[in-house]
Backbone as a chain_set.jsonl record, in Angstrom:
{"seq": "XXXXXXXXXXXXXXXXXXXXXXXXXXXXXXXXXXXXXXXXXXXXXXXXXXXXXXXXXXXXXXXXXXXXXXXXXXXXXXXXXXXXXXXX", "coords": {"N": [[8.042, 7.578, 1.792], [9.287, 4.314, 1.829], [8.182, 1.2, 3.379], [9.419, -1.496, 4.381], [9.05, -5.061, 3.851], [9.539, -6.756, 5.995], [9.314, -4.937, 7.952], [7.125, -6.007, 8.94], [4.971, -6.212, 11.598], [2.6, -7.047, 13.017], [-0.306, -8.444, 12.506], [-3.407, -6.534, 12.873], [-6.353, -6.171, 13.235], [-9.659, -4.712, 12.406], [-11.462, -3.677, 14.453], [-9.807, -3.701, 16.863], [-7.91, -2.324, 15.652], [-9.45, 0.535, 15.893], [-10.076, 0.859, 18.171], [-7.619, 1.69, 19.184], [-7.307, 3.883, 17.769], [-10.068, 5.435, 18.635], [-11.693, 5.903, 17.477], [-14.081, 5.287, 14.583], [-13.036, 3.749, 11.812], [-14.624, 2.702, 9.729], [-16.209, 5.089, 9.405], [-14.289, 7.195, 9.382], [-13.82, 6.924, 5.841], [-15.882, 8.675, 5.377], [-14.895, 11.19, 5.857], [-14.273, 14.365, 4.504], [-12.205, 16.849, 2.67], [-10.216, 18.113, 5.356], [-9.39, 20.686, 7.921], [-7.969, 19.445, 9.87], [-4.981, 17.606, 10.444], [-4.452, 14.933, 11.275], [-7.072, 13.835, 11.175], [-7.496, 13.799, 8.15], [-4.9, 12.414, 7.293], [-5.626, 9.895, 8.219], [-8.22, 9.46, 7.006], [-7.372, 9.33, 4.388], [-6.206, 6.833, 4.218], [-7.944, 4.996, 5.09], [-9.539, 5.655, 3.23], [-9.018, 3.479, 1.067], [-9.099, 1.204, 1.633], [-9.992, -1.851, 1.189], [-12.176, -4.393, 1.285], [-10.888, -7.113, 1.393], [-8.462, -6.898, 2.08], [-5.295, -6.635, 4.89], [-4.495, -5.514, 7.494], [-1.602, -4.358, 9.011], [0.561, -4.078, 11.717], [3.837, -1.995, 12.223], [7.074, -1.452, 12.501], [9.879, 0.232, 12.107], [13.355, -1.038, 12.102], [15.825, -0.06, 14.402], [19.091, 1.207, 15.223], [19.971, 0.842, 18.774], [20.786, 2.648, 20.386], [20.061, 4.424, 19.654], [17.637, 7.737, 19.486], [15.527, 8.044, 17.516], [12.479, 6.212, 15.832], [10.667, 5.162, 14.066], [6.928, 3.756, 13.5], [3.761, 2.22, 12.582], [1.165, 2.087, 10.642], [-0.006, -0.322, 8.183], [-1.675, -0.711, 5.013], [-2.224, -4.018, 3.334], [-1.827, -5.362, 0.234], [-3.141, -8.149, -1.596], [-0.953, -9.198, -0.741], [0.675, -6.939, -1.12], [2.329, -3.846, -0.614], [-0.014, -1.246, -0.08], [-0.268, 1.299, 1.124], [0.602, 3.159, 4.042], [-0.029, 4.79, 7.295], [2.02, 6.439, 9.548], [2.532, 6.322, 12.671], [4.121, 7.092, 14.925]], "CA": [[8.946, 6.626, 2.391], [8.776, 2.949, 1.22], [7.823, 0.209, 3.605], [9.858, -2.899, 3.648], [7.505, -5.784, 4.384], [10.491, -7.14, 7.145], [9.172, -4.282, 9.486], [5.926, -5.87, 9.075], [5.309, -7.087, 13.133], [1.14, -8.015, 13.571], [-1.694, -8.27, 11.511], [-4.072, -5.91, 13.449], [-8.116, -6.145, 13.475], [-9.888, -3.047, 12.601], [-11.784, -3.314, 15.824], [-8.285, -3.331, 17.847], [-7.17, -0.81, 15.411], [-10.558, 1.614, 16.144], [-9.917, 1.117, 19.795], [-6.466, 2.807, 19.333], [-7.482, 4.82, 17.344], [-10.366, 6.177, 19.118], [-12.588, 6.218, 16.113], [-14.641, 4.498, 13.628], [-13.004, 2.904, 10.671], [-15.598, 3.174, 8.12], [-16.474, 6.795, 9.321], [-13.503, 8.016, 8.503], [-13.953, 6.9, 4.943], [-16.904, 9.687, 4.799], [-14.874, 12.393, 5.996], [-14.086, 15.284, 3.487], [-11.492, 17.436, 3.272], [-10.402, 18.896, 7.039], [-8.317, 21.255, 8.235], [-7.721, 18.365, 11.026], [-4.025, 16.722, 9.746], [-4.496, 13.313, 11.811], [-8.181, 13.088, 9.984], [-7.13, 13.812, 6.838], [-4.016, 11.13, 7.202], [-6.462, 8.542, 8.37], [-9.081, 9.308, 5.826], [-7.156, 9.038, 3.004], [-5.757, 5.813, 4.749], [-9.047, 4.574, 5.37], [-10.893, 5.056, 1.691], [-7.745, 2.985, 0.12], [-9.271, 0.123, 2.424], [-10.542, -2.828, 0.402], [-12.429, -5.739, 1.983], [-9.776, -8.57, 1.67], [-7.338, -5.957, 2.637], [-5.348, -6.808, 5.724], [-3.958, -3.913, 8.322], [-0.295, -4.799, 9.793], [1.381, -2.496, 12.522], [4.991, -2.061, 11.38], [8.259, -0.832, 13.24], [10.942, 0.271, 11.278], [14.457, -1.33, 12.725], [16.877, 1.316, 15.296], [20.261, 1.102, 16.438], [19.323, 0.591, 19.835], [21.505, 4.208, 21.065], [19.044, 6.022, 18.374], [16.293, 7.927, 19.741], [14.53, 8.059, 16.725], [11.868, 5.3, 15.757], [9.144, 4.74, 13.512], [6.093, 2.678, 13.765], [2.651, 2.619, 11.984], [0.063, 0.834, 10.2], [0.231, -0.544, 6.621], [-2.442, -1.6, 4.058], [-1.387, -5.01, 2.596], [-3.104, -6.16, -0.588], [-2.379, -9.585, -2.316], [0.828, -9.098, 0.016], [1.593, -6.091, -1.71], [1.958, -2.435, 0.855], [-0.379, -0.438, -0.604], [-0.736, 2.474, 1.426], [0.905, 3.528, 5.246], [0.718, 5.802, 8.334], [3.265, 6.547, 11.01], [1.775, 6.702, 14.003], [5.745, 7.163, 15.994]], "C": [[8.466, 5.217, 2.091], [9.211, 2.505, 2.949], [8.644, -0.707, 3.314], [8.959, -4.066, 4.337], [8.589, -6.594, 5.666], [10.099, -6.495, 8.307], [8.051, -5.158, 9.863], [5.522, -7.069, 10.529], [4.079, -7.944, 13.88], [0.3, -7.842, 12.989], [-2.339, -7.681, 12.977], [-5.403, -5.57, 12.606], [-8.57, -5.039, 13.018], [-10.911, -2.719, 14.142], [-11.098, -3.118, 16.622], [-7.822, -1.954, 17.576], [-8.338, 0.536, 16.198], [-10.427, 1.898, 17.957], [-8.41, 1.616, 20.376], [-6.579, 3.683, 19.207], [-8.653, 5.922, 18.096], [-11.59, 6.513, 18.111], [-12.586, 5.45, 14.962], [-13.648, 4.503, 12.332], [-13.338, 3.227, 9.667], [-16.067, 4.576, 8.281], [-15.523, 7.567, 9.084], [-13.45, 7.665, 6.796], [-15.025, 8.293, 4.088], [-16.003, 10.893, 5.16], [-14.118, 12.958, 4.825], [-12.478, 16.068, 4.072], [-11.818, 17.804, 4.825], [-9.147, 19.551, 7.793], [-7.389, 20.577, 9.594], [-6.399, 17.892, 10.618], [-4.435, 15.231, 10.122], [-5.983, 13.071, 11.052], [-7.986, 12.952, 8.983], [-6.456, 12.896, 6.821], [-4.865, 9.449, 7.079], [-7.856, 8.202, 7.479], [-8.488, 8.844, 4.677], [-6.691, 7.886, 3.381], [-7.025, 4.86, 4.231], [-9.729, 4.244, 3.932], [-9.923, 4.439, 0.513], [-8.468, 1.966, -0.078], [-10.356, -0.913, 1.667], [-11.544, -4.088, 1.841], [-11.58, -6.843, 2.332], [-8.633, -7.719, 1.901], [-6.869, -6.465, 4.39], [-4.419, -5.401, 6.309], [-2.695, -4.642, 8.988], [0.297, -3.575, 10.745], [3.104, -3.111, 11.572], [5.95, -1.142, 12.263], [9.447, -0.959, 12.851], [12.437, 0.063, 12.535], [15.186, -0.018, 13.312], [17.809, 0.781, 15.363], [19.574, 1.399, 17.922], [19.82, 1.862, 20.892], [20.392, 5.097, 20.06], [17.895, 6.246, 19.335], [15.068, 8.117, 18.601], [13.933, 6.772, 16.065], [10.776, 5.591, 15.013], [8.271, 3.382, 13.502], [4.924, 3.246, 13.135], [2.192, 1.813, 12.003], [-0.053, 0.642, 8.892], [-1.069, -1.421, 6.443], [-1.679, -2.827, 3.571], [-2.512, -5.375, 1.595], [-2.744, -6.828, -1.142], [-0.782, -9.487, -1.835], [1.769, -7.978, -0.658], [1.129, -4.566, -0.351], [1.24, -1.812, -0.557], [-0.526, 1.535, 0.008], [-0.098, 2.193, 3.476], [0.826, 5.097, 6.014], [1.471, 5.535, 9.069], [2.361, 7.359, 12.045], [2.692, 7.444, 15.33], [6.265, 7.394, 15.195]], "O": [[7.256, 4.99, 2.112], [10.072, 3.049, 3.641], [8.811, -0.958, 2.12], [8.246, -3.84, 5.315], [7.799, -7.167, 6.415], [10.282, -6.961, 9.431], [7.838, -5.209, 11.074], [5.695, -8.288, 10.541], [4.125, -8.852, 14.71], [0.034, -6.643, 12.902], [-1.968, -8.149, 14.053], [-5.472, -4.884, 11.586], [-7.787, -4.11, 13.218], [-10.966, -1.631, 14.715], [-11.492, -2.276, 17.428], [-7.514, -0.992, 18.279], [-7.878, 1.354, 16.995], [-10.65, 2.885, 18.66], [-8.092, 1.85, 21.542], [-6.236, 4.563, 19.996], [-8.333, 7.106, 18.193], [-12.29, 7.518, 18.235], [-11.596, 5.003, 14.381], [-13.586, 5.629, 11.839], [-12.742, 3.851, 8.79], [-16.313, 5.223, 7.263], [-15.758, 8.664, 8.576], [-12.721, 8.549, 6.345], [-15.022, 8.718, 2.933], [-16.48, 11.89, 4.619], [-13.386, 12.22, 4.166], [-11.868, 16.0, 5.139], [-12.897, 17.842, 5.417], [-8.134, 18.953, 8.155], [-6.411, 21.088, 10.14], [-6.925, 17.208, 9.739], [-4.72, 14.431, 9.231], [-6.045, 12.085, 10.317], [-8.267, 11.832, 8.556], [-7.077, 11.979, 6.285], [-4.79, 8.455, 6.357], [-8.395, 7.109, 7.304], [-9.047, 7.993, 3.984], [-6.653, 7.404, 2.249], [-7.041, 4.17, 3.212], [-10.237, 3.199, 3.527], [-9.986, 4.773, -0.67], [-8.73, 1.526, -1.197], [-11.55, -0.613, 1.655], [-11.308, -4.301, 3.03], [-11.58, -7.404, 3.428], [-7.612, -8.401, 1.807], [-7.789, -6.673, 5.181], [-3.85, -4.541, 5.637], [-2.995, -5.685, 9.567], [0.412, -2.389, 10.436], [3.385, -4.023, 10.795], [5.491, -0.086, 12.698], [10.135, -1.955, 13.075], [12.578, 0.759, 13.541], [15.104, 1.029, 12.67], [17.659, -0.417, 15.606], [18.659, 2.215, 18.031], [19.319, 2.015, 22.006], [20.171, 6.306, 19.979], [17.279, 5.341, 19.898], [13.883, 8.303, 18.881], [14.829, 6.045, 15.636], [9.929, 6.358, 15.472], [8.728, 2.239, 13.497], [4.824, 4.468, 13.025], [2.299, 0.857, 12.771], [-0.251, 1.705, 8.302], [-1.498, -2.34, 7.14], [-0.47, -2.678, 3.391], [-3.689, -5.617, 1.863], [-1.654, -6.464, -1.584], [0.25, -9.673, -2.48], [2.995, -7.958, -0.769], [0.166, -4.381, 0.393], [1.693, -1.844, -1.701], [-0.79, 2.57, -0.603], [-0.391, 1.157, 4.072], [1.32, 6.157, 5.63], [1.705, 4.361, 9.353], [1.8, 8.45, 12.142], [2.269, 8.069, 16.303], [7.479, 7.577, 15.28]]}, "num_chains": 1, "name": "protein.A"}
């Protein structure tokens, strides 16, 4: 699913993010395969993750009668999306 950079709603910290998340950042970069889905998502997320890389949450537009909604977290690099989860 492409990303349009219009959803894109807050640059987010990785210390903010880790305290959503519940878990280290750079330790998920070490993990290996795992029959885990949400590690695996956030690993391969995670070892994309550049230094000058910034993290944006992101909430794709609804009709406001829709119950369905997405929301995540996007890599941005030189303002380009490189890489997203959906967290919603």
């Amino acid at each position: 699913m492409d990303i349009d950079k219009t959803w894109l709603t807050k640059a987010i910290a990785i210390p903010e993010l880790e305290k959503q998340l519940g878990f280290k950042f750079d330790a998920l970069k070490n993990i290996g395969a795992s029959s885990n889905r949400w590690l695996e998502v956030w690993s391969k997320f995670a070892k994309l993750h550049q230094a000058a890389d910034e993290l944006w949450l992101y909430a794709k537009p609804q009709p406001e009668e829709s119950l369905e909604r997405e929301e995540g977290v996007v890599l941005l690099r030189k303002g380009k999306i490189v890489s997203h989860v959906t967290t919603v």
